[in-house]
TIMI-105580 format. One record per residue (C-alpha): residue in three letters; z negated, x, y. Coordinates in nm, 3 decimals. Example, Ala and Ser with C-alpha at 12.3 -4.5 7.8 and 13.67 -1.06 7.14 Angstrom:
BEGIN
+------+---------+---------+---------+
: rest :       Z :       X :       Y :
+------+---------+---------+---------+
:  ALA :  -0.780 :   1.230 :  -0.450 :
:  SER :  -0.714 :   1.367 :  -0.106 :
+------+---------+---------+---------+
//
This chain:
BEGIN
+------+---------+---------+---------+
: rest :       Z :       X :       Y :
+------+---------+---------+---------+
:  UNK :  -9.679 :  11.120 :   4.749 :
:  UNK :  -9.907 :  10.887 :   4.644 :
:  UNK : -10.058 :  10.534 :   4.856 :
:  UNK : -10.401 :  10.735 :   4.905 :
:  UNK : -10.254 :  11.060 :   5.028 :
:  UNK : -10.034 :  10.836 :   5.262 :
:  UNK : -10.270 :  10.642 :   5.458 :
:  UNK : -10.493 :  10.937 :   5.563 :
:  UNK : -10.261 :  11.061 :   5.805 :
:  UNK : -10.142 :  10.778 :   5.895 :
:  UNK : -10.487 :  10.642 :   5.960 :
:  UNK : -10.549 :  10.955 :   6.155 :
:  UNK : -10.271 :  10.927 :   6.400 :
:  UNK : -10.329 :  10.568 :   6.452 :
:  UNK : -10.745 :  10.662 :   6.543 :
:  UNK : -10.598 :  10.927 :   6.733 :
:  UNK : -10.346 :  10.708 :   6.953 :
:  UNK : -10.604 :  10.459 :   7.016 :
:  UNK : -10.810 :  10.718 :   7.161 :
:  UNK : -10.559 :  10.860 :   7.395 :
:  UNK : -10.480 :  10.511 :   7.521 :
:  UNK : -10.863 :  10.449 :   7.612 :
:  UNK : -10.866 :  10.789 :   7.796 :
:  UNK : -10.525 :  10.727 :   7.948 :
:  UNK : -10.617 :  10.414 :   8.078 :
:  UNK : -10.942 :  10.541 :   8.220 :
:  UNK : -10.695 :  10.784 :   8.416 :
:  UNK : -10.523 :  10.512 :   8.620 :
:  UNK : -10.629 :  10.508 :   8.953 :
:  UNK : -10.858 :  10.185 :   9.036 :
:  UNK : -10.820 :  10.002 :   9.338 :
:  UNK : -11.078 :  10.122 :   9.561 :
:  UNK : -11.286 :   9.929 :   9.875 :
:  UNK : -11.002 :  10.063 :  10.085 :
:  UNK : -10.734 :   9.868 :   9.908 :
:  UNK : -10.924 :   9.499 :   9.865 :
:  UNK : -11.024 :   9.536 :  10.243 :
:  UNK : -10.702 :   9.526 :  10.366 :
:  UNK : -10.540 :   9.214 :  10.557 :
:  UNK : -10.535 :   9.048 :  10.226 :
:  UNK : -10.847 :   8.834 :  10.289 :
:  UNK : -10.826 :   8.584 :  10.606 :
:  UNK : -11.228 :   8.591 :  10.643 :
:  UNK : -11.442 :   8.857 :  10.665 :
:  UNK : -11.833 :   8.811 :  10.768 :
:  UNK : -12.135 :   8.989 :  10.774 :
:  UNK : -12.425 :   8.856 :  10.545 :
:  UNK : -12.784 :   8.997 :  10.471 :
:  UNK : -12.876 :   9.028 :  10.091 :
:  UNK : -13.146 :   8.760 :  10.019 :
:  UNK : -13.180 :   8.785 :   9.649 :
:  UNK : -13.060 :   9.001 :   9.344 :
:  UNK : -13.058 :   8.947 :   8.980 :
:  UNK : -12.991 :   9.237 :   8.724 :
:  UNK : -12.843 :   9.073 :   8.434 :
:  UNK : -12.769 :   9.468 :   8.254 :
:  UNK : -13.172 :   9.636 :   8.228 :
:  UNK : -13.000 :   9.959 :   8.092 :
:  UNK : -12.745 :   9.984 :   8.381 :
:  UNK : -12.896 :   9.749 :   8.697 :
:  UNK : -12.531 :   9.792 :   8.910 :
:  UNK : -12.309 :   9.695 :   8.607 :
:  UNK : -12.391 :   9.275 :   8.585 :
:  UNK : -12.564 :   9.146 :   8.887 :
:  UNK : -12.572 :   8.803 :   9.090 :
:  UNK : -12.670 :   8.782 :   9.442 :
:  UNK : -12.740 :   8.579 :   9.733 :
:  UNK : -12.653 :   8.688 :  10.099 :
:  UNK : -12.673 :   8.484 :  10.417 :
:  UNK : -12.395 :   8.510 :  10.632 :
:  UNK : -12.481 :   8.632 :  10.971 :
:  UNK : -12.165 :   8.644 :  11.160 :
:  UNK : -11.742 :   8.613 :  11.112 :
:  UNK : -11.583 :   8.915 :  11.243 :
:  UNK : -11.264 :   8.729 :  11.132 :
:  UNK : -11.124 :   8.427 :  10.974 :
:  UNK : -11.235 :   8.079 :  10.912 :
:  UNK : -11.615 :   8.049 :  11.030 :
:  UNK : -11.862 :   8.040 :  10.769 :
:  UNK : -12.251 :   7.954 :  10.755 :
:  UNK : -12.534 :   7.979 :  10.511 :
:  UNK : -12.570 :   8.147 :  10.178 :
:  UNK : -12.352 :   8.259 :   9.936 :
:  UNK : -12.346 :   8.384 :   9.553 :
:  UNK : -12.144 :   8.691 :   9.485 :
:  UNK : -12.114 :   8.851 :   9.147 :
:  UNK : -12.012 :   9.172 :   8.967 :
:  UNK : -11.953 :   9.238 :   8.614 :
:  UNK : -11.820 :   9.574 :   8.509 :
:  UNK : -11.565 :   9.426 :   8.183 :
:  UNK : -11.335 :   9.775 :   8.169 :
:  UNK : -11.366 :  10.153 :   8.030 :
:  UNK : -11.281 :  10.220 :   8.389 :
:  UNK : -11.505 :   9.990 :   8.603 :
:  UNK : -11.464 :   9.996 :   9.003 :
:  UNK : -11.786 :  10.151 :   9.161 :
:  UNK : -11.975 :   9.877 :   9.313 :
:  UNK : -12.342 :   9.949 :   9.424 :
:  UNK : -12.672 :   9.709 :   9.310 :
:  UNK : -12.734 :   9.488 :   9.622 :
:  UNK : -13.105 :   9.524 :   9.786 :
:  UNK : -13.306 :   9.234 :   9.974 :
:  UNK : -13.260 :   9.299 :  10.345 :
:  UNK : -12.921 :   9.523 :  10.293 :
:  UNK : -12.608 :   9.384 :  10.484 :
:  UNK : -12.330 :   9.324 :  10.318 :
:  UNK : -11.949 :   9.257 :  10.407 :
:  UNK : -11.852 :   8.964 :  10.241 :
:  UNK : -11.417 :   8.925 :  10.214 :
:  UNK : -11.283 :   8.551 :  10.175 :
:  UNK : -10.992 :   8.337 :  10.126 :
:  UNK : -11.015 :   8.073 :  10.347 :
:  UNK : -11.323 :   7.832 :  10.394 :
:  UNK : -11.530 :   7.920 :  10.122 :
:  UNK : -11.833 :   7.651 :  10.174 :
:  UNK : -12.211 :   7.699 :  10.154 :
:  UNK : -12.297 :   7.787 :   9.775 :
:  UNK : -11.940 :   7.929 :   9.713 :
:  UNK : -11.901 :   8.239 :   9.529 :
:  UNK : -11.718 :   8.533 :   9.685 :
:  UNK : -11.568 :   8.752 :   9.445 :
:  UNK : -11.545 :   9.027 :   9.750 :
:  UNK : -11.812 :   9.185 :   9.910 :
:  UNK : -11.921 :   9.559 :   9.983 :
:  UNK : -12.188 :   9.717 :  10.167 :
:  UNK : -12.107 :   9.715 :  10.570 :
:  UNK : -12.181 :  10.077 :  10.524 :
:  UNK : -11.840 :  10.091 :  10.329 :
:  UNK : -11.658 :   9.865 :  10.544 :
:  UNK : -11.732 :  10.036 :  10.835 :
:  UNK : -11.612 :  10.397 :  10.706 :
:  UNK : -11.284 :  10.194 :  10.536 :
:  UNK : -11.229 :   9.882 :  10.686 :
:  UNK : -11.027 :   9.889 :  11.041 :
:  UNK : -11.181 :   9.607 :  11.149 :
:  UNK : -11.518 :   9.794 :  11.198 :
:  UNK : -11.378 :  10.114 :  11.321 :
:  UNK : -11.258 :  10.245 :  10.958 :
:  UNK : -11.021 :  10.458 :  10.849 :
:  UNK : -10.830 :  10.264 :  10.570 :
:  UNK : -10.635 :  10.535 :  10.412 :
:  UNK : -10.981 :  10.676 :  10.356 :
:  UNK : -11.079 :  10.740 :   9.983 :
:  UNK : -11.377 :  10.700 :   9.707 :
:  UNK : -11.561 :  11.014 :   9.824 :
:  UNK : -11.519 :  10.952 :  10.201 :
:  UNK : -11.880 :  10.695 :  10.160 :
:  UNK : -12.094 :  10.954 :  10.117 :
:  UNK : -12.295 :  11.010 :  10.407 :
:  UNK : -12.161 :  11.290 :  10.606 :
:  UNK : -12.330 :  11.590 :  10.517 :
:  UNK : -12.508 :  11.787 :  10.827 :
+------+---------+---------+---------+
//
């Protein structure tokens, strides 16, 4: 056999095996809202959104900055003022994470004292915390499709 007839197939079955391992690993099972808003965090508050910033024009919820106001602790270390949270989708298999809105309220989850200006690397939409969180009334073992709105 010669070189040239050699490294077609095994070119093919490498492109081939790359591919399945991108679509296999888009098949794991990401951690949803449910999972990071377990006990895990020993601060939770409720903030309003003050400001957003798209950094993605194609795709507005996939790189975004905001600022929310914290505007009480429902657990945890107390916490005042404003803080930055962030969101960049880096993976073939991104966790679904809504763009923030001016006025929305948001759940913000800490470790610890975070300070004024801090970023939280945490935070969903009290809508979502109060259909998965326990500490609003939630059902935890609740999954992805249980925040839609109840259909009626």
């Amino acid at each position: 056999m010669t070189r040239a007839a050699l490294i077609a197939p095994i070119a093919a079955l490498t492109l081939a095996l790359g591919a399945a391992g991108v679509a296999h690993a888009c098949m794991r099972p990401i951690d949803g809202p449910g999972e990071w808003m377990d006990n895990r965090y020993s601060t939770v508050a409720v903030a309003t959104i003050v400001e957003v910033r798209s950094r993605s024009a194609e795709r507005p919820n996939r790189s975004w900055t905001a600022v929310a106001e914290v505007t009480r602790v429902v657990e945890g270390f107390p916490q005042t003022g404003r803080y930055r949270l962030e969101h960049e989708e880096r993976t073939e298999c991104p966790r679904v994470l809504p763009l923030p809105v001016e006025g929305e309220t948001w759940t913000l989850y800490m470790e610890g004292m975070v300070g004024e200006g801090g970023t939280v690397h945490q935070a969903w939409p009290l809508t979502w915390s109060e259909r998965l969180d326990a500490r609003f009334g939630g059902d935890p073992e609740a999954e992805m499709r249980d925040l839609e709105p109840p259909r009626g």
